[in-house]
VMD Tcl script that builds the backbone (N, CA, C; Angstrom):
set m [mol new atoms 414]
animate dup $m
set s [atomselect $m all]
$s set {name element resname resid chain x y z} {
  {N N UNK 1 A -55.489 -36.345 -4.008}
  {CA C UNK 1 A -54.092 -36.682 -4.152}
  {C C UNK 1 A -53.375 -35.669 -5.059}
  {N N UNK 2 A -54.059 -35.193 -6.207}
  {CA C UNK 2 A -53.375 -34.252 -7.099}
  {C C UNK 2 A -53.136 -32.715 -6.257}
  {N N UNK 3 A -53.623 -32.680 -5.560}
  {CA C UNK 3 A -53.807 -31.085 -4.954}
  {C C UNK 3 A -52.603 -31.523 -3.774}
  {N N UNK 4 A -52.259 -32.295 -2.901}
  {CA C UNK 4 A -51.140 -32.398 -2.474}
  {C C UNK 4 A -49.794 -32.438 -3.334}
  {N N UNK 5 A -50.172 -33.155 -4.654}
  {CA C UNK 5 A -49.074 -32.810 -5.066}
  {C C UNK 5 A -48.752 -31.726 -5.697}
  {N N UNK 6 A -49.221 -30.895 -6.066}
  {CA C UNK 6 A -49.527 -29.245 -6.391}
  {C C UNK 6 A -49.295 -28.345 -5.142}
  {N N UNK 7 A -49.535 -29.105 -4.386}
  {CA C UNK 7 A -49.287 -27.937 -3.165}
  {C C UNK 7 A -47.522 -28.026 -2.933}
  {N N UNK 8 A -47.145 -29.489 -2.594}
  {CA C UNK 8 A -46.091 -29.816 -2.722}
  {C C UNK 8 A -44.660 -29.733 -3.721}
  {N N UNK 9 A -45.213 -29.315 -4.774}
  {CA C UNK 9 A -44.458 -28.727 -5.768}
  {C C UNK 9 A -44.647 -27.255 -5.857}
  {N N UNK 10 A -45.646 -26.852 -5.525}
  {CA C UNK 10 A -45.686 -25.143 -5.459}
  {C C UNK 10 A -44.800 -24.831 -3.711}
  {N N UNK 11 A -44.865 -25.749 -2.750}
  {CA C UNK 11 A -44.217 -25.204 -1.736}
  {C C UNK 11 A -42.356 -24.888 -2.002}
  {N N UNK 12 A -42.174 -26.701 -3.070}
  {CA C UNK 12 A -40.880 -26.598 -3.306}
  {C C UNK 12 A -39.819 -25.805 -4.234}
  {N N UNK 13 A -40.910 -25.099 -4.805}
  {CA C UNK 13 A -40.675 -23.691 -6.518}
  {C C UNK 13 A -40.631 -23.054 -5.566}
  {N N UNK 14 A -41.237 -22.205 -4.632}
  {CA C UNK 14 A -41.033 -21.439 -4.109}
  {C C UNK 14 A -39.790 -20.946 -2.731}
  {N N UNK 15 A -39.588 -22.558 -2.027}
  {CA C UNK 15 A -38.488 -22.685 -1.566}
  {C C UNK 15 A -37.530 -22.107 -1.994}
  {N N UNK 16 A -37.179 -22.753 -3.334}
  {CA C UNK 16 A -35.626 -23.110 -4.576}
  {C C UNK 16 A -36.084 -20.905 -4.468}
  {N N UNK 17 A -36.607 -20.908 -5.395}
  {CA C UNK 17 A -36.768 -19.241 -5.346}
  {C C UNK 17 A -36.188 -18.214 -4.545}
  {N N UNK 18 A -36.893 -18.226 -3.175}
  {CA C UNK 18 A -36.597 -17.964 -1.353}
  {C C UNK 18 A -34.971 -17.928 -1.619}
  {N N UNK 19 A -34.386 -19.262 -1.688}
  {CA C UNK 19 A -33.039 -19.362 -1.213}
  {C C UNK 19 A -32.468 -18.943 -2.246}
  {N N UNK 20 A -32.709 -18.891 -3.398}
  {CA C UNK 20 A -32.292 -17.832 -4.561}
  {C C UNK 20 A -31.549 -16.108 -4.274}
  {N N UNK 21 A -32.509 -15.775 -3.399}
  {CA C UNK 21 A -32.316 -14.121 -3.042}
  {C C UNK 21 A -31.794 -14.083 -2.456}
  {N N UNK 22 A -30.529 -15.086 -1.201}
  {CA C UNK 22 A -30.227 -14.685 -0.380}
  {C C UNK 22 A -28.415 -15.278 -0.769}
  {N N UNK 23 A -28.247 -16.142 -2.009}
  {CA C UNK 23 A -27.074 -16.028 -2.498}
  {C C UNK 23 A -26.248 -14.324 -2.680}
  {N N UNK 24 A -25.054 -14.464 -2.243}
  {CA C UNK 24 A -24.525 -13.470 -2.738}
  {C C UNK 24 A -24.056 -12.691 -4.523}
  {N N UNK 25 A -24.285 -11.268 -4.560}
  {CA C UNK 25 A -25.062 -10.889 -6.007}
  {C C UNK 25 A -23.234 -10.304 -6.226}
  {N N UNK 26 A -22.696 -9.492 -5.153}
  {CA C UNK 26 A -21.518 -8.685 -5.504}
  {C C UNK 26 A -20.989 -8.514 -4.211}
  {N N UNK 27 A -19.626 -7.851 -4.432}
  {CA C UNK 27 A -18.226 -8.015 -3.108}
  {C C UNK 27 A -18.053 -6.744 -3.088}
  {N N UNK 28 A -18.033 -5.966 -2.107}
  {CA C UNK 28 A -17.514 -4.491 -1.734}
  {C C UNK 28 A -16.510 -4.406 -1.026}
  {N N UNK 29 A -15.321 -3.829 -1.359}
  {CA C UNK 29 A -14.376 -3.624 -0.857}
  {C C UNK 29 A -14.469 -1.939 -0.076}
  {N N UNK 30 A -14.155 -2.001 1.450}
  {CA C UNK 30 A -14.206 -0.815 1.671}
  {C C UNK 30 A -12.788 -0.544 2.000}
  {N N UNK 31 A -11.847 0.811 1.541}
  {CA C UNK 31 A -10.599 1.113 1.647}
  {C C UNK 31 A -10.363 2.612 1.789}
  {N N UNK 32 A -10.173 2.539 2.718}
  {CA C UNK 32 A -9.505 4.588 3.513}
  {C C UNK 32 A -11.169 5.165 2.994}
  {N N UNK 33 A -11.300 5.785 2.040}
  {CA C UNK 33 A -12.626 6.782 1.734}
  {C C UNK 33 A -13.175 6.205 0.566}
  {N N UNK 34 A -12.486 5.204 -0.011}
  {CA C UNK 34 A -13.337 4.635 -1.039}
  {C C UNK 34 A -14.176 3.036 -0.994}
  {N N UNK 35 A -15.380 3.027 -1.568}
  {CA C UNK 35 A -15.525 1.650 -1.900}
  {C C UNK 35 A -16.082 1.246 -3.386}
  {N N UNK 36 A -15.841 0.161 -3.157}
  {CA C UNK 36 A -15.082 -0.607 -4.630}
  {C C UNK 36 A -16.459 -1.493 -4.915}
  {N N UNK 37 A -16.955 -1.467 -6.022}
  {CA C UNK 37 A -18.132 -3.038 -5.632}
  {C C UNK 37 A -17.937 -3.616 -6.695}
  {N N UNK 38 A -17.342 -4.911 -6.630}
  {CA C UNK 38 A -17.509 -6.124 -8.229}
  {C C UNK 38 A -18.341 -6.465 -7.854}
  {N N UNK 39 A -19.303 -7.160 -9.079}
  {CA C UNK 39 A -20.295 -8.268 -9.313}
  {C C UNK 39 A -19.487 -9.401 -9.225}
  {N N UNK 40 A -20.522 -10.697 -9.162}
  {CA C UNK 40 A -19.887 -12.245 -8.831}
  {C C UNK 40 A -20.153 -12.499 -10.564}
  {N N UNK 41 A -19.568 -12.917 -10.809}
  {CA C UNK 41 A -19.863 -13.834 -12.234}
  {C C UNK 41 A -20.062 -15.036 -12.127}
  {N N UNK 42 A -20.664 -15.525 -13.116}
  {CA C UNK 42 A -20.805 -16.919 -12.973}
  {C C UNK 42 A -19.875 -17.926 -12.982}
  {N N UNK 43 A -18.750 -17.891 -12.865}
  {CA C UNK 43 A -17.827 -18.760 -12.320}
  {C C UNK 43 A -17.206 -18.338 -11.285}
  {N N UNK 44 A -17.509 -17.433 -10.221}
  {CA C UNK 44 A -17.411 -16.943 -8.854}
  {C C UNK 44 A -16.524 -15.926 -8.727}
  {N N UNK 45 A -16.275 -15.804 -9.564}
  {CA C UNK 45 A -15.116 -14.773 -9.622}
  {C C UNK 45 A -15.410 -13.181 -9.707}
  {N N UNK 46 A -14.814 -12.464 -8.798}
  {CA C UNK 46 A -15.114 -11.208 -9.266}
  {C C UNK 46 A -13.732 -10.394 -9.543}
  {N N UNK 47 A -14.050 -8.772 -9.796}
  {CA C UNK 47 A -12.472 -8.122 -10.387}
  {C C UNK 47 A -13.354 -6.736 -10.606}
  {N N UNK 48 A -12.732 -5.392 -9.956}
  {CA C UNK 48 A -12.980 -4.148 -9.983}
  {C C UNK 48 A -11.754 -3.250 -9.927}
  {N N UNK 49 A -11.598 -1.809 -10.497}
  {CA C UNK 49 A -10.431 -1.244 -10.048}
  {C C UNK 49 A -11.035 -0.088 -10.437}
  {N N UNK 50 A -9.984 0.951 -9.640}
  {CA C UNK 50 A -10.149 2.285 -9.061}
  {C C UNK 50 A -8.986 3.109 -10.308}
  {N N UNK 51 A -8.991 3.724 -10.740}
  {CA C UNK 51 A -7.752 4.481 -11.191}
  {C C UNK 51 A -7.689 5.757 -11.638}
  {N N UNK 52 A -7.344 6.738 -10.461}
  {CA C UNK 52 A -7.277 8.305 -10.641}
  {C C UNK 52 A -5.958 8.894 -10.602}
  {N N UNK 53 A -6.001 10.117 -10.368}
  {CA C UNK 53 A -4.141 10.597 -10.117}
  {C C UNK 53 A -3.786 10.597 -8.994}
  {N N UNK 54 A -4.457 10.388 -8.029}
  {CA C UNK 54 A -3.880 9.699 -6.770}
  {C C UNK 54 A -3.728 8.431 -6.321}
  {N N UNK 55 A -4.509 7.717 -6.734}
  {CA C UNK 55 A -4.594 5.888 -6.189}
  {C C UNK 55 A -4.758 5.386 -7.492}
  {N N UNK 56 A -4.408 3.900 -7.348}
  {CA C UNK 56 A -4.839 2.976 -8.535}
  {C C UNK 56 A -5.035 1.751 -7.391}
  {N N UNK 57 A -6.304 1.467 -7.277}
  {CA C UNK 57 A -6.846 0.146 -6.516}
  {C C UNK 57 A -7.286 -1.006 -7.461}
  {N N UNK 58 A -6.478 -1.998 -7.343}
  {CA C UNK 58 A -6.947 -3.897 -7.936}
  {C C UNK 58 A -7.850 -4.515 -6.891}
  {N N UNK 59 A -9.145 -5.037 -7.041}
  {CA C UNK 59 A -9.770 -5.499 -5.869}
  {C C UNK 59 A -10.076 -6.763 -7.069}
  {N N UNK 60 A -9.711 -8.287 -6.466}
  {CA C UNK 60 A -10.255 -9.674 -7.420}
  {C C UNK 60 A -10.333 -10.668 -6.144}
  {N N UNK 61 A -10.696 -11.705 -6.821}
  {CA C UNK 61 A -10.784 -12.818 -6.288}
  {C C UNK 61 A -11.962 -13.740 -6.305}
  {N N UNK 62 A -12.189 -14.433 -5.546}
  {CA C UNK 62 A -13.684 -15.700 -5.904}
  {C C UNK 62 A -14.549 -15.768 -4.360}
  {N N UNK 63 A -15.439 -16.127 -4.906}
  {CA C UNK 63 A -16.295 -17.036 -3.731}
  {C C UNK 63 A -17.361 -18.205 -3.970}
  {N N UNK 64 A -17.015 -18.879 -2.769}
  {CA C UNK 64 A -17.947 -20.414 -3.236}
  {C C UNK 64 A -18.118 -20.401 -1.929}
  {N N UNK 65 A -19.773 -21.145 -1.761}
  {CA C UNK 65 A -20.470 -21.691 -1.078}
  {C C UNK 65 A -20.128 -22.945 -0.298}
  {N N UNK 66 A -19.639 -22.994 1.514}
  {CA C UNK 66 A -18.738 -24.178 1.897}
  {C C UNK 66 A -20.127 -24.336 2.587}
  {N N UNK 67 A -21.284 -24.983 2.592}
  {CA C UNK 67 A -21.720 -25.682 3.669}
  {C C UNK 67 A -22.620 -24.585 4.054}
  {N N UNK 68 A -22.589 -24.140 5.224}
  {CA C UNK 68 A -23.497 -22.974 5.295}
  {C C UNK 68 A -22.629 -21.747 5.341}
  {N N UNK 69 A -21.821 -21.998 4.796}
  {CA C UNK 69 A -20.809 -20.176 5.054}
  {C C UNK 69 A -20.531 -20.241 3.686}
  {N N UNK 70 A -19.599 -19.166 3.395}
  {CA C UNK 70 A -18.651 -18.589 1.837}
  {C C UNK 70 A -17.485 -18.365 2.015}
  {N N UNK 71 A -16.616 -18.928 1.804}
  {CA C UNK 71 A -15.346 -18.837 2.001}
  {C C UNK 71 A -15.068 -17.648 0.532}
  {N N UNK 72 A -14.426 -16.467 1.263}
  {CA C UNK 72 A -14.107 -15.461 0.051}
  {C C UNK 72 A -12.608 -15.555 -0.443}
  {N N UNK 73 A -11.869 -15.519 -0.979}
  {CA C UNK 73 A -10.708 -15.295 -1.448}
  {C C UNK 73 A -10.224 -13.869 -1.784}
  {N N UNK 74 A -9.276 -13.285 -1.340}
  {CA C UNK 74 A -9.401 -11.908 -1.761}
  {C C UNK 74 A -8.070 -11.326 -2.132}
  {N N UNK 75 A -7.941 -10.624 -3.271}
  {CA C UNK 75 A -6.636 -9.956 -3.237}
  {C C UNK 75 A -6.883 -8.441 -3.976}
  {N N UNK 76 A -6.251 -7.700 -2.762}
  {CA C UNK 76 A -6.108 -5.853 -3.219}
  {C C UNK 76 A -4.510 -5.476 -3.450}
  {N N UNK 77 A -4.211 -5.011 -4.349}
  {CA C UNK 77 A -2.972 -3.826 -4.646}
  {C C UNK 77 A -3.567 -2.411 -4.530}
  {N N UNK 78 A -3.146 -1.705 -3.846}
  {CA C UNK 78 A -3.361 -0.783 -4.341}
  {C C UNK 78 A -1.842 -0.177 -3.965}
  {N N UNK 79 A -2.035 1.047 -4.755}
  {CA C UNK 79 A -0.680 2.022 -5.136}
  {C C UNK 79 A -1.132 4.092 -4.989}
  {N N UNK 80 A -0.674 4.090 -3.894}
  {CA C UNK 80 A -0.595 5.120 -4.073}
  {C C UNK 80 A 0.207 6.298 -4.623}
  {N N UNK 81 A -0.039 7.083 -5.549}
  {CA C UNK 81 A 0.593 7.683 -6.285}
  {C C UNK 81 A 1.225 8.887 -6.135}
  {N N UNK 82 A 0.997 9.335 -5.017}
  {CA C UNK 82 A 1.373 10.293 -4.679}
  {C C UNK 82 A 2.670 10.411 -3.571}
  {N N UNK 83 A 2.697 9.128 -3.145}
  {CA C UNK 83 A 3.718 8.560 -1.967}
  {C C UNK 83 A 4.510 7.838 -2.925}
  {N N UNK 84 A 4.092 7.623 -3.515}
  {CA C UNK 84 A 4.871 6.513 -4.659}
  {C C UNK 84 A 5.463 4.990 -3.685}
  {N N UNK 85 A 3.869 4.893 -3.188}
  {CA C UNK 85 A 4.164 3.406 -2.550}
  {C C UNK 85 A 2.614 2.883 -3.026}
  {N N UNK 86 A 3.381 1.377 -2.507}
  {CA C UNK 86 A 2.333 0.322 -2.498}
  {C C UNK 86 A 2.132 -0.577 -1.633}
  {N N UNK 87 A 0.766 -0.963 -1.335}
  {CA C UNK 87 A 0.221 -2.367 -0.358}
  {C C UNK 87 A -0.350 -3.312 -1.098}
  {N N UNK 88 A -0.468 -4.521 -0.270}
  {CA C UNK 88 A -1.114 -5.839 -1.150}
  {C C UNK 88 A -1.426 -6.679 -0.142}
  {N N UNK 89 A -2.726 -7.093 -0.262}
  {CA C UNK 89 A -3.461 -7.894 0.603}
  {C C UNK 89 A -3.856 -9.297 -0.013}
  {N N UNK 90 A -3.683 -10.300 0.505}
  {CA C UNK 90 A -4.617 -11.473 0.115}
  {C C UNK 90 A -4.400 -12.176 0.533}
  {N N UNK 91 A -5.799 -12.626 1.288}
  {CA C UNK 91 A -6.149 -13.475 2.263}
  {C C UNK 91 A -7.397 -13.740 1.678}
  {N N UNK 92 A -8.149 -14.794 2.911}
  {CA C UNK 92 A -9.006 -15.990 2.369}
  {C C UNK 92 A -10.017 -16.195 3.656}
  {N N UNK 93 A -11.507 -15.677 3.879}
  {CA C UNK 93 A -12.568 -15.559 4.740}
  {C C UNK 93 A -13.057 -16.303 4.931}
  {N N UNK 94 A -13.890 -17.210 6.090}
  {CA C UNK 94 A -14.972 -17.454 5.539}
  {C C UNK 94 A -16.214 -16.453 6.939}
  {N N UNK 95 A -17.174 -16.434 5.833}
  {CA C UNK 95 A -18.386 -15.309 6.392}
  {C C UNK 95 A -19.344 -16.214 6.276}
  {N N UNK 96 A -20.278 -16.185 7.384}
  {CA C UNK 96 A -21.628 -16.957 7.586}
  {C C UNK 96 A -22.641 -16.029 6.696}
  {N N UNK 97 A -23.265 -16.692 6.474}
  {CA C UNK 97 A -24.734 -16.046 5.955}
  {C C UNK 97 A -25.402 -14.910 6.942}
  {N N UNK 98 A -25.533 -15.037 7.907}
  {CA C UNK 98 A -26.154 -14.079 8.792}
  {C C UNK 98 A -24.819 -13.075 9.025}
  {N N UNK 99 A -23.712 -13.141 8.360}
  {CA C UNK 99 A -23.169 -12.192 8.169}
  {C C UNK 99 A -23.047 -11.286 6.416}
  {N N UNK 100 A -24.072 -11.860 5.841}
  {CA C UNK 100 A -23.834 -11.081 4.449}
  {C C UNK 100 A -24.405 -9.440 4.426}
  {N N UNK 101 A -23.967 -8.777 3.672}
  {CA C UNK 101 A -24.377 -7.104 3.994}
  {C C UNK 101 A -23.811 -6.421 4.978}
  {N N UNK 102 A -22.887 -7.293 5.532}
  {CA C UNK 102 A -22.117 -6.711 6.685}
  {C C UNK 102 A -20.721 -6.556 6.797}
  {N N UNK 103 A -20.060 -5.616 6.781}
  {CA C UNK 103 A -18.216 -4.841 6.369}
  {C C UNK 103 A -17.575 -6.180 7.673}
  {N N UNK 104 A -17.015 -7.330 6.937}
  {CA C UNK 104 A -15.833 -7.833 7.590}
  {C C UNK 104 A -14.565 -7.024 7.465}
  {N N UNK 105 A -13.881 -6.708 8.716}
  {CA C UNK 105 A -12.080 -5.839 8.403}
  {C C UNK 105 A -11.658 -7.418 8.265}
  {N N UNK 106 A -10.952 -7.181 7.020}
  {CA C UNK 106 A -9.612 -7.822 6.924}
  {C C UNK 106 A -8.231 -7.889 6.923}
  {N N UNK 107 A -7.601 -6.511 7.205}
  {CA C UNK 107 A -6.810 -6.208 7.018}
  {C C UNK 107 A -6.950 -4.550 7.959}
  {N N UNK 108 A -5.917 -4.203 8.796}
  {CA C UNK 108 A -5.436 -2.837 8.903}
  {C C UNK 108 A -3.739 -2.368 8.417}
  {N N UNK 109 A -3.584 -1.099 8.123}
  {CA C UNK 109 A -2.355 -0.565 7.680}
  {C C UNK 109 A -2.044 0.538 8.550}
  {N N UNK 110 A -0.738 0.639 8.888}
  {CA C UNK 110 A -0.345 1.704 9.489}
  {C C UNK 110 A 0.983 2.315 8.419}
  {N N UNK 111 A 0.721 3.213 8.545}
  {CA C UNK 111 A 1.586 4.184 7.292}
  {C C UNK 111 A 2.482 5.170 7.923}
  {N N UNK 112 A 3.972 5.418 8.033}
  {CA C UNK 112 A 4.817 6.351 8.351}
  {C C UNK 112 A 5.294 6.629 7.208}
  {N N UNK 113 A 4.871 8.111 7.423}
  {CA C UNK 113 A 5.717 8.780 6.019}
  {C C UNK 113 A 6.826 9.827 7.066}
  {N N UNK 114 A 8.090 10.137 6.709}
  {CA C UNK 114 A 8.648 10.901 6.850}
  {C C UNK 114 A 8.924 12.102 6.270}
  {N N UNK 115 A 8.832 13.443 5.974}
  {CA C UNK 115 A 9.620 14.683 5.476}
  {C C UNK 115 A 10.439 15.601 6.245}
  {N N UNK 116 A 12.057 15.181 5.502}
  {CA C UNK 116 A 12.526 15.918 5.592}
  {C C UNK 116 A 12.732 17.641 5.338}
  {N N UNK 117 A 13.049 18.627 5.985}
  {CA C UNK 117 A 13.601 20.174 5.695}
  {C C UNK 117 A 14.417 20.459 5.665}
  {N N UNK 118 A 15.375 20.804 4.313}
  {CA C UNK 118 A 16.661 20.996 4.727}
  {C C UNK 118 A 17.270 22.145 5.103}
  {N N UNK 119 A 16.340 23.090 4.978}
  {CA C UNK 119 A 16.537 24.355 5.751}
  {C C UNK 119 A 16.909 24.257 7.328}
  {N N UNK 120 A 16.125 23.770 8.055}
  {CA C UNK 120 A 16.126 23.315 9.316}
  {C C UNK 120 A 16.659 21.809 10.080}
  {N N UNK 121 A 17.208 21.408 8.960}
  {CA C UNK 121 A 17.092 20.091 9.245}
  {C C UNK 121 A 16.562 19.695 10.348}
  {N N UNK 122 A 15.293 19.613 10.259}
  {CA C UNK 122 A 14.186 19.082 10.630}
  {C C UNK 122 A 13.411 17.705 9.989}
  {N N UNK 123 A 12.740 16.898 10.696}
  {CA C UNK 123 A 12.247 15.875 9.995}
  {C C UNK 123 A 11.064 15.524 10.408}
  {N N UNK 124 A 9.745 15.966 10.012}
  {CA C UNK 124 A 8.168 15.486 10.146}
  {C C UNK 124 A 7.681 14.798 9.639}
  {N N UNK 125 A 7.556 13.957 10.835}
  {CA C UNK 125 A 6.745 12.437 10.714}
  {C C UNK 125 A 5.101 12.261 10.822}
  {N N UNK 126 A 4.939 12.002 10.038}
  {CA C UNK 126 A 3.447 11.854 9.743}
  {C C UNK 126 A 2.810 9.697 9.787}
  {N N UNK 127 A 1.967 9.669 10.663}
  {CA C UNK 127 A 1.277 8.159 11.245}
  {C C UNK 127 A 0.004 8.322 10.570}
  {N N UNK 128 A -0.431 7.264 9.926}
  {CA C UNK 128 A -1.947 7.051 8.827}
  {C C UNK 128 A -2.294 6.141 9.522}
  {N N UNK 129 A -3.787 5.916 9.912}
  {CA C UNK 129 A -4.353 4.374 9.833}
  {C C UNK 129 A -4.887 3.538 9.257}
  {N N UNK 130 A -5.229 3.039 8.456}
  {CA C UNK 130 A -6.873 2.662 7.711}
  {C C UNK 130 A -6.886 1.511 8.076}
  {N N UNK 131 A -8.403 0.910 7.571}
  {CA C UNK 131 A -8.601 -0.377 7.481}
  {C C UNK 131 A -8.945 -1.061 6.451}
  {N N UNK 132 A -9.118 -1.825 6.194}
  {CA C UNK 132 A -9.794 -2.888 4.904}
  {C C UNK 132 A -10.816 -3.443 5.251}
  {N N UNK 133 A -12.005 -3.753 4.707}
  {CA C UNK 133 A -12.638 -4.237 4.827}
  {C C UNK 133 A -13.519 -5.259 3.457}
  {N N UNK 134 A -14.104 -5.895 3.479}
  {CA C UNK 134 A -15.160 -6.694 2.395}
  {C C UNK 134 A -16.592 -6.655 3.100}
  {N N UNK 135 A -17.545 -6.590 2.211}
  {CA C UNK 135 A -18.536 -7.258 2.577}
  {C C UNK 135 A -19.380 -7.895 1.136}
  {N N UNK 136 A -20.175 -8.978 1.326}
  {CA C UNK 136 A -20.959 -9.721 0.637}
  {C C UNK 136 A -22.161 -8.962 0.420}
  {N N UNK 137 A -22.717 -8.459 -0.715}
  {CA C UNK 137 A -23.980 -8.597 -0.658}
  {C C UNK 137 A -24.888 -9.055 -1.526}
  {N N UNK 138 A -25.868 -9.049 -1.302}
  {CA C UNK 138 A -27.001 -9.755 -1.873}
  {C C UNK 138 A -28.036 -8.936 -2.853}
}
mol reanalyze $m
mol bondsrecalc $m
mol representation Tube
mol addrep $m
């Protein structure tokens, strides 16, 4: 009787363990050529930023465990500095487990910049694409 219950408590330590590794550890934000990675803290929350002389990227927000998925919460600013503009995203996921480690898009941007010449008065238009993306990992 003691060795079942030894077996039975060593099956269930090791369970709890197992499902341990497969919680999510940190959030990657992928954006135009950069990515971003916060850690989760222990109150679910994460928060990372980018800041050079061209971009300044805010990547925050939370995640909690709904059932068998993660509903993420997410919000990005970023500012580009050189256009002297800005975008802002935030929206709210949810990602299955057999999707963790894997780039969800959340977001795409399309960008028209115009320059004018006043030599020629001429005006070249320039079209950007990117995307946004998150992923969970472990």
């Amino acid at each position: 009787m003691k060795k079942i219950w030894l077996f039975a408590l060593s099956m269930f330590t090791f369970s709890c363990s197992a499902n341990q590794n497969l919680e999510p550890k940190s959030v990657t934000l992928i954006y135009e050529k950069a990515m971003l990675t916060a850690e989760i803290q222990t109150d679910n929350n994460f928060k990372a930023h980018i800041n050079n002389e061209k971009k300044s990227i805010n990547f925050s927000g939370s995640v909690k465990n709904i059932h068998s998925n993660y509903q993420i919460k997410v919000l990005v600013v970023a500012t580009d500095k050189i256009r002297h503009s800005m975008n802002q995203i935030s929206t709210s996921v949810s990602i299955e487990k057999k999707q963790l480690d894997k780039p969800i898009l959340i977001a795409g941007m399309y960008t028209k910049t115009e320059l004018s010449h006043d030599k020629n008065n001429k005006t070249v238009t320039d079209f950007e694409n990117s995307s946004v993306s998150v992923k969970l990992n472990r």
